[in-house]
C-alpha positions in Angstrom: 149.3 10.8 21.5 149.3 8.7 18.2 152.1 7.5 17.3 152.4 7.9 13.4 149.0 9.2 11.1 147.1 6.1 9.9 144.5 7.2 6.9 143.2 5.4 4.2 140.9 6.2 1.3 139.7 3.1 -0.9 137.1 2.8 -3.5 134.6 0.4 -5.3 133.2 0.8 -8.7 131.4 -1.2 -10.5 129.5 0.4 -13.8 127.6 -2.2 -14.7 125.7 -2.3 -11.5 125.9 1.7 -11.3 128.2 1.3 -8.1 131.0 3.9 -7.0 131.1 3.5 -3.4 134.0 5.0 -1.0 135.6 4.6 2.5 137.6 6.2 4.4 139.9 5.1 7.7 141.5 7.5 10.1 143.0 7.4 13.5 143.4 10.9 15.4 144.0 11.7 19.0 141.6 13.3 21.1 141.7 15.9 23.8 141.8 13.8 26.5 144.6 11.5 24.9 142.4 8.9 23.9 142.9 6.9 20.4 140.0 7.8 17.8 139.0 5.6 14.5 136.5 7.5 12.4 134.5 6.1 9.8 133.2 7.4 6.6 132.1 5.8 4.3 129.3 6.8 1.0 128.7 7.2 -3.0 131.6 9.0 -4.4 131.0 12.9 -5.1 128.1 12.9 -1.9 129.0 13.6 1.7 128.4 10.2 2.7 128.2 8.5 6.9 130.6 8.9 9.3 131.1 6.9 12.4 133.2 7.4 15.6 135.0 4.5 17.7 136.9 6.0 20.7 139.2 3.9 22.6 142.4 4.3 25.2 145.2 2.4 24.2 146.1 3.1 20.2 146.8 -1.0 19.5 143.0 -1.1 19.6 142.2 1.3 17.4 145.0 0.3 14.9 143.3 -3.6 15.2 140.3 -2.3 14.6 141.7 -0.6 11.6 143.4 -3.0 10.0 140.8 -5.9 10.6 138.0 -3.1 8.5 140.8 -3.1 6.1 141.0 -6.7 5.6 136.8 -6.8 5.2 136.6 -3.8 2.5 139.7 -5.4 0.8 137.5 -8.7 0.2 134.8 -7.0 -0.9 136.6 -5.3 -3.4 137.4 -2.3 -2.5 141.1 -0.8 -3.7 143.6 2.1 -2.8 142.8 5.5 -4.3 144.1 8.6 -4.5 142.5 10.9 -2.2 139.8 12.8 -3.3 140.0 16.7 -2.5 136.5 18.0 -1.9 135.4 15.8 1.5 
């Protein structure tokens, strides 16, 4: 069972290079009680990649988490308010 909902949406645009990228964080729970981090990540407006990391304990998947967060942080990427049509 996860213990509080742990999303995050952040973009990176750059209009001289014709950029608007997108990523998206979540942890969930699973069936069988284990901790799940999807991925997803794409151009803003398409329907992108998605990628699933399952693991037992929830501390790892919130590491993971926040260490991806620190990566797409230095590379630019800010907070944004979630987009509706995903």
């Amino acid at each position: 069972m996860i213990a509080q909902p742990y999303r995050l949406y952040v973009e990176r645009t750059d209009a001289a290079k014709n950029m608007a990228r997108y990523y998206v964080l979540e942890i969930s729970g699973t069936l069988f009680g284990e901790a799940c981090l999807t991925r997803s990540w794409g151009r803003i407006g398409k329907r992108g990649q998605s990628k699933m990391h399952l693991f037992a304990r929830e501390e790892e998947a919130v590491d993971l988490f926040l260490d991806i967060m620190r990566q797409k942080r230095a590379r630019g990427y800010r907070p944004s308010p979630m987009r509706s049509a995903r």
